[in-house]
C-alpha positions in Angstrom: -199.3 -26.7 72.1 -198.6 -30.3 73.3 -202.2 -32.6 72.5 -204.1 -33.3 75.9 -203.6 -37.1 75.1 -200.1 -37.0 75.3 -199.3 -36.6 79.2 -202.0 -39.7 79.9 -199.9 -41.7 76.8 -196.5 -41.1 78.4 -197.8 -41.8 82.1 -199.2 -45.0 80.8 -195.6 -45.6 79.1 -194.0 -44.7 82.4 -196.1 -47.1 84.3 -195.2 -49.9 81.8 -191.3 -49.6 82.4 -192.3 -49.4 86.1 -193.9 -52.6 85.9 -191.2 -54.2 83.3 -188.9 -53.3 86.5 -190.9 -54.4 89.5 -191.5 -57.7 87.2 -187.6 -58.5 86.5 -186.5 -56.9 90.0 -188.4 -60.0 91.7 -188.4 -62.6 89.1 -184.7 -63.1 88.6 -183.8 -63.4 92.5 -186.7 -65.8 93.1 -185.3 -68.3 89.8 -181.8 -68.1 91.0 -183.1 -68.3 94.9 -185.2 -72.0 93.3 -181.6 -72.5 91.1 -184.5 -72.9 88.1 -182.9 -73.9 85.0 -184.9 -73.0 81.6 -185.6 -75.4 79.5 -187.2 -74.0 75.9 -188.3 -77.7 75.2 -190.5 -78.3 78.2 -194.5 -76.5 78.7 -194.2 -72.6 79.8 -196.7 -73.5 82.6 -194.0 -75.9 84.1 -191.6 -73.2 84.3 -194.4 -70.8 85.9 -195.3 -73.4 88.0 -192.0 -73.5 89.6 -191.8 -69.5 90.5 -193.9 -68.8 93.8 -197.0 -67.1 93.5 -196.1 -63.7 95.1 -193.7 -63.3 92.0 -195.8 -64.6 89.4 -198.5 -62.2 90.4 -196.2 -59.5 88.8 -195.9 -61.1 85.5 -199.5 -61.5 85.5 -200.0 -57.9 86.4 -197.4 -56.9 83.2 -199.4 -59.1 80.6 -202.5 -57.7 81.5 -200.9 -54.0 81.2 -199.8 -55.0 78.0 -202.6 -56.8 76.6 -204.4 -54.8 73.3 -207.6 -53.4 74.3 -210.4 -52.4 71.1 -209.6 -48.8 72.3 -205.9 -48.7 71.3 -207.0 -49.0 68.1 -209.5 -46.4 68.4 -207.2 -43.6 69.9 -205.8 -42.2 66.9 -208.5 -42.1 64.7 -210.0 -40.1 67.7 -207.1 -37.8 67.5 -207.8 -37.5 63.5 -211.2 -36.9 63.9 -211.1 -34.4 66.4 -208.2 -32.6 64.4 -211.2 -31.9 61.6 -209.8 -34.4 59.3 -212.8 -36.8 59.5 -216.3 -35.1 58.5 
């Protein structure tokens, strides 16, 4: 039998490549659409700064989605403990 954490850990996985999508479908138009050339040698910001705001709010969303919280490191000692490993 499947663990109960497992459907919310793929949905959560699922969402992510959703995001990862929604993210890349707007951002690359919007950068050709400015004709915004990368430069690796000048600040991040100035790049970001150059993207309107209705794309970048994507991007935001993403990194936030994909920030660590303290309870991703707590999950599978959880799963341990519950499993009667841990006294």
């Amino acid at each position: 039998m499947p663990s109960p954490i497992l459907a919310p850990v793929i949905a959560l996985v699922l969402w992510s490549f959703v995001m990862w999508g929604w993210m890349y479908a707007t951002r690359i138009p919007a950068i050709a659409k400015a004709r915004i050339v990368y430069d690796p040698h000048r600040m991040p910001s100035e790049f970001m700064a150059q993207i309107p705001a209705q794309v970048r709010w994507k991007a935001d969303n993403y990194n936030h989605l994909m920030e660590p919280r303290p309870y991703s490191t707590l999950w599978p000692w959880c799963l341990h403990w519950r499993a009667g490993a841990v006294a």
